[in-house]
C-alpha positions as CSV (number, residue, x, y, z in Angstrom):
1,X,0.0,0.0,0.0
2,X,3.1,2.6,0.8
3,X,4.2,3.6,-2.8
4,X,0.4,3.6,-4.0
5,X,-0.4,6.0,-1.2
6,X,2.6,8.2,-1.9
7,X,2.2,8.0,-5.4
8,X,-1.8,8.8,-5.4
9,X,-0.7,11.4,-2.6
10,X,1.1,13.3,-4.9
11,X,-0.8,12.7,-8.2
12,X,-4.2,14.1,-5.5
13,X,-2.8,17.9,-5.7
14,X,-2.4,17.6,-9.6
15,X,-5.8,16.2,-9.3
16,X,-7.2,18.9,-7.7
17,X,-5.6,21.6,-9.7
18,X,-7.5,20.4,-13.2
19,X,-4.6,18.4,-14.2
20,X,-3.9,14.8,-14.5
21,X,-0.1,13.6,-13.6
22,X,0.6,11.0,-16.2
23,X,4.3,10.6,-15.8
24,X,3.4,8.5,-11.8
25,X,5.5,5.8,-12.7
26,X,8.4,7.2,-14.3
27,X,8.6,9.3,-10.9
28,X,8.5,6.3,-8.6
29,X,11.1,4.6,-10.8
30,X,13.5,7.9,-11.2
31,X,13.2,8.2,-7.8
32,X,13.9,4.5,-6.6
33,X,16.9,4.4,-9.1
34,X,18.5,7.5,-7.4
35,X,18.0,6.4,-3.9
36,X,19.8,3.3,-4.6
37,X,22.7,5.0,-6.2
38,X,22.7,7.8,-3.6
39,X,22.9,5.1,-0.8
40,X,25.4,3.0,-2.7
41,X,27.8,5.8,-2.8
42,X,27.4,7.6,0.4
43,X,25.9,4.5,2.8
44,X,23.6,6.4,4.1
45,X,19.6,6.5,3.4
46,X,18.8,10.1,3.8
47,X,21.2,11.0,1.2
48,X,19.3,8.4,-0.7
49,X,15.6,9.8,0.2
50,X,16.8,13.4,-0.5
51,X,18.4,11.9,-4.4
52,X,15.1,10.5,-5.0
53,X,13.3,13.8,-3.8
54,X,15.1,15.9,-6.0
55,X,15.6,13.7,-8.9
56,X,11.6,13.2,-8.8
57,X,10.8,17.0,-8.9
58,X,12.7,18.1,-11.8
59,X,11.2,15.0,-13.8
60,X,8.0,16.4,-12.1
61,X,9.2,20.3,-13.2
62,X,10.2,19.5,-16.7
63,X,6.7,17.9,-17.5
64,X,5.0,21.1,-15.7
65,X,7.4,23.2,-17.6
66,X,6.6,21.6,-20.8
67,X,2.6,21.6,-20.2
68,X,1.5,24.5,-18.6
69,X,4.7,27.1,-20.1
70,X,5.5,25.0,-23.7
71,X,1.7,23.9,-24.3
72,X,2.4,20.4,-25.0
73,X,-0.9,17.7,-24.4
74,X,-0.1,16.4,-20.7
75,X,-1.0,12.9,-22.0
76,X,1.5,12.3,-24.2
77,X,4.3,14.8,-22.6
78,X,3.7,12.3,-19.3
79,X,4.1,8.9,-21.4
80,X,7.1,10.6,-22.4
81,X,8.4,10.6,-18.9
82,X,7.5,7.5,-18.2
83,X,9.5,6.2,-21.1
84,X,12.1,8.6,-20.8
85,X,12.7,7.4,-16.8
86,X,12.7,3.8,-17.9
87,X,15.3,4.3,-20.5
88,X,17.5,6.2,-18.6
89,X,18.1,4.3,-15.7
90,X,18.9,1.4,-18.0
91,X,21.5,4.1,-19.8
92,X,23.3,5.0,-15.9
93,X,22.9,1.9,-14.8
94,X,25.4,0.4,-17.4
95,X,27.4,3.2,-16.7
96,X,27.4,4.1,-13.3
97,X,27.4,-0.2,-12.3
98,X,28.2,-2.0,-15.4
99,X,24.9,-3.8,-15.6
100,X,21.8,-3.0,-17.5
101,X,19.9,-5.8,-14.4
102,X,19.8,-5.4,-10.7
103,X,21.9,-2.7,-8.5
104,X,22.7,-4.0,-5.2
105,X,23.9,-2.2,-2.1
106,X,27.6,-3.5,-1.3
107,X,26.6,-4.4,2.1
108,X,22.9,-5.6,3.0
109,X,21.1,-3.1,4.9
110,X,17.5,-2.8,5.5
111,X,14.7,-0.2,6.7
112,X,14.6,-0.2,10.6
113,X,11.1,-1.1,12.3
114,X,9.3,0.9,14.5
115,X,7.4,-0.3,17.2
116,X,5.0,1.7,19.0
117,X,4.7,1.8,22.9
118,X,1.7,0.2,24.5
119,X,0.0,-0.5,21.5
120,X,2.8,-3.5,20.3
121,X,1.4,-5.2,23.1
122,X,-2.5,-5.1,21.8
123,X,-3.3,-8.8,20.5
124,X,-3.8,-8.3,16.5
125,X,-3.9,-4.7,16.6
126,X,-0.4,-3.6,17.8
127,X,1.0,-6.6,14.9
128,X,-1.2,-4.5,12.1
129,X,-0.5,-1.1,13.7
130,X,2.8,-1.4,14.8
131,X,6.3,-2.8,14.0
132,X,6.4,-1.5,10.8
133,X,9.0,0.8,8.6
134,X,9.1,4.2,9.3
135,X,7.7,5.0,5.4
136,X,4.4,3.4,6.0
137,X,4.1,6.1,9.6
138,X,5.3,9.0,7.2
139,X,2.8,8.1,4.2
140,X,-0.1,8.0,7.1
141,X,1.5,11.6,8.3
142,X,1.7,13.5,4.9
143,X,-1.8,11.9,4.1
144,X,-3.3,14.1,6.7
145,X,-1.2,17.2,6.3
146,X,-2.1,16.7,2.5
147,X,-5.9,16.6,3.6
148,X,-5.2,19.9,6.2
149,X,-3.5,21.8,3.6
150,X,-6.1,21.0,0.6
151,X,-9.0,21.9,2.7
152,X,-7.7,24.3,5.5
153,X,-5.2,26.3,4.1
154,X,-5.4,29.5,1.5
155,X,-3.1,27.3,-0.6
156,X,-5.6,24.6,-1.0
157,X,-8.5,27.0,-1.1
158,X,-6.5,28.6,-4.4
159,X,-5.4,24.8,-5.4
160,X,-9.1,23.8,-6.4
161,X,-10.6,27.2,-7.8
162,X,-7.4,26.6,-10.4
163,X,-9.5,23.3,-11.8
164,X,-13.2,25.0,-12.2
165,X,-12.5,28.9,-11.5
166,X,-9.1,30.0,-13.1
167,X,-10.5,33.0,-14.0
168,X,-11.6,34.5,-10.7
169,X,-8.1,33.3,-9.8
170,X,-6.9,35.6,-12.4
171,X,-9.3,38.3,-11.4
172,X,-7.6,38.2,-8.3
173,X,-4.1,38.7,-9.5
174,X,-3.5,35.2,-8.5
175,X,-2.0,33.0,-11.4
176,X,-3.3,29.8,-11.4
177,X,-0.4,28.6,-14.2
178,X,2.0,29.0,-10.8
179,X,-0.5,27.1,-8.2
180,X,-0.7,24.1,-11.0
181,X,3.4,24.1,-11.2
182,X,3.7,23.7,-7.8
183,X,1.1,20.9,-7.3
184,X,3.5,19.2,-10.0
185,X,6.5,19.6,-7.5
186,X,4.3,18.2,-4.9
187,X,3.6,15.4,-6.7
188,X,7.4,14.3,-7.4
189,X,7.9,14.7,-4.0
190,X,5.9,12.4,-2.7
191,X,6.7,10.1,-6.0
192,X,10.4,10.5,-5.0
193,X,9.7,9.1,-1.5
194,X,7.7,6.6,-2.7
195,X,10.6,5.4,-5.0
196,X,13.3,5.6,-2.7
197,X,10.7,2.9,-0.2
198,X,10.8,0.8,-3.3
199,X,14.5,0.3,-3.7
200,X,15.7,1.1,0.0
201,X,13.0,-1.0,1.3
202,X,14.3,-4.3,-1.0
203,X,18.7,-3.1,-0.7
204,X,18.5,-3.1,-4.6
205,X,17.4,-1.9,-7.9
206,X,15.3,-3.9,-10.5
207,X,14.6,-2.4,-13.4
208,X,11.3,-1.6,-14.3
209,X,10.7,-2.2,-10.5
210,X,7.8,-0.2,-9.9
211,X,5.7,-2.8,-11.8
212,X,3.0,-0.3,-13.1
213,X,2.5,1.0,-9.2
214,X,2.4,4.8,-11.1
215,X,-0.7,3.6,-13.4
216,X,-2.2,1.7,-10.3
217,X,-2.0,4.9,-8.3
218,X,-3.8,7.0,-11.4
219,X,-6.6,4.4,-10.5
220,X,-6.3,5.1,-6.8
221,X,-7.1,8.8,-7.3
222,X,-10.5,8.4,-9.2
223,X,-11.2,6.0,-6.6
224,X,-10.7,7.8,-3.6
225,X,-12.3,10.8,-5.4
226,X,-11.9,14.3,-3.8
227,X,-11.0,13.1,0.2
228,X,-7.8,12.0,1.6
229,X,-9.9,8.8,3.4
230,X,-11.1,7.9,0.2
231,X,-7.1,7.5,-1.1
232,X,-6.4,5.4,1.8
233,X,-9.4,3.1,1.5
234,X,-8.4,2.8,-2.2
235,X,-4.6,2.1,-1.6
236,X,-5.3,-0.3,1.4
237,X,-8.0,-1.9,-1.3
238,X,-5.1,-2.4,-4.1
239,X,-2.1,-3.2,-1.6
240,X,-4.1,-6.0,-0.2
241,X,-5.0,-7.7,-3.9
242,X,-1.3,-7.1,-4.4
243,X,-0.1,-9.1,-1.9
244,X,-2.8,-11.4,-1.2
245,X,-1.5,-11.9,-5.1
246,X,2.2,-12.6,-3.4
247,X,1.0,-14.9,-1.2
248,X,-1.5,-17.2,-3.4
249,X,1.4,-17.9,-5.2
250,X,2.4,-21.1,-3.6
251,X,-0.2,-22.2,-1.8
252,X,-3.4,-22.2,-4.4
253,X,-2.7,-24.7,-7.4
254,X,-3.0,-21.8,-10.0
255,X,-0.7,-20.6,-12.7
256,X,1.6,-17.8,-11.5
257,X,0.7,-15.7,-14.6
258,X,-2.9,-15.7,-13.5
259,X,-2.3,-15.1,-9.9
260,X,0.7,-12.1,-10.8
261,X,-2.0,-10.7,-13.0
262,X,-4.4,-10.2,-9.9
263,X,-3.9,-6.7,-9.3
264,X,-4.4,-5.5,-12.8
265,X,-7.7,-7.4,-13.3
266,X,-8.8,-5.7,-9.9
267,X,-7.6,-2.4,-11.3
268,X,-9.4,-3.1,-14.3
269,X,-12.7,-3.6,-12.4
270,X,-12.6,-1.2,-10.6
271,X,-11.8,1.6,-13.2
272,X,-15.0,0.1,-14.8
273,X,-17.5,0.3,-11.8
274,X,-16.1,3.9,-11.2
275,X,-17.1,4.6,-14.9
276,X,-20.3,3.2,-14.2
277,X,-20.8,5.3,-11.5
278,X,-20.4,8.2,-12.7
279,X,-22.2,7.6,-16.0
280,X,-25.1,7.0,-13.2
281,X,-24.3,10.3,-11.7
282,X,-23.9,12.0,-14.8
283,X,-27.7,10.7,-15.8
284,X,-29.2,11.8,-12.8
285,X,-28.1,15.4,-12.5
């Protein structure tokens, strides 16, 4: 559920600001490749979280740059990303590591857990609550600040009236072309620290590692619609098909394409009853 919930997160404030963050996955992946390299380098993981951060948001500034300043159709400028992310960590993989495959740390090191006080000790509860990295605390965290800022905040307030009122924006002399950039700098930072849980999380770098996570969290968004519950009902919803997916795969005599494939027909369901939702919506206003 983490890197959906950071991902959808981040894609929420494009959401809200009338555009549509294509270019997810080629955040999370950008961001996951430069974590890895930061923290093979330097050995430690905040130099790694900060590399995927800031690797993230320029991806995240270049696509803003190029649709809202250049004019370019944000569908195809954020496929461009995507494809543009996958091929270059290929490209500095081979060069920075000699391998176009996996990147592994030199020495093994994994996320610390966290266990809460008190609540460890609940039966059930404290093993789902706590015990758990410190990325799936922070997602919870900058889930409700994202809620408190979209809804409580003059930023927020001016966030939305960019998707249905840009023009009393403009009235205002407030220009909603900035408000949208910066909802695209929010989004690759949350991508970026959704990559870096990818690769720091697992000591290593697989290409192509996100696994479509970006796309996933698209679906997340329409989902949860316009409330920060909604996102985390959605990404707990798709997290657990994932990795009830993970699990099936020994246990249940069925063939591992069928069972990998899990996830995606559940996304593909659910974009479907969404549409049909809101074609019900649409007929009865």
């Amino acid at each position: 559920m983490t890197p959906l919930l950071f991902a959808a997160t981040g894609g929420y404030f494009t959401r809200l600001a009338g555009m549509l963050n294509i270019a997810l996955e080629g955040q999370l992946l950008a961001g996951a490749f430069a974590a890895i390299t930061a923290m093979y380098f330097t050995g430690n993981f905040a130099a790694g979280i900060v590399a995927a951060v800031l690797t993230s948001v320029t991806l995240s500034a270049l696509l803003a740059f190029t649709i809202l300043y250049l004019r370019s159709n944000v569908f195809i400028s954020g496929i461009a990303v995507n494809l543009f992310a996958g091929g270059l960590t290929v490209v500095l993989s081979h060069y920075l590591f000699n391998t176009r495959g996996v990147v592994a740390l030199r020495e093994t090191r994994f996320l610390p857990f966290v266990d809460i006080p008190l609540i460890s000790n609940i039966p059930f509860i404290g093993g789902f609550i706590s015990g758990h990295s410190p990325y799936i605390y922070a997602s919870w965290l900058f889930l409700i600040l994202a809620g408190i800022a979209v809804y409580h905040t003059p930023f927020g307030y001016r966030l939305r009236a960019c998707e249905k009122h840009p023009d009393v924006l403009a009235s205002l002399g407030i220009n909603p072309v900035r408000y949208r950039f910066a909802a695209f700098l929010v989004s690759g930072f949350f991508c970026g620290i959704g990559g870096s849980f990818l690769s720091l999380n697992l000591g290593a770098f697989v290409p192509n590692m996100t696994a479509g996570k970006g796309w996933i969290a698209l679906v997340v968004i329409f989902i949860g619609g316009r409330k920060t519950p909604g996102l985390l009902a959605a990404a707990f919803a798709f997290g657990l098909a994932e990795a009830v997916s993970n699990y099936a795969q020994g246990p249940l005599n069925i063939p591992a394409d069928i069972i990998l494939a899990a996830p995606y027909l559940f996304t593909l369901v659910a974009m479907v009853l969404v549409s049909i939702r809101e074609n019900q919506r649409t007929d009865l206003n």
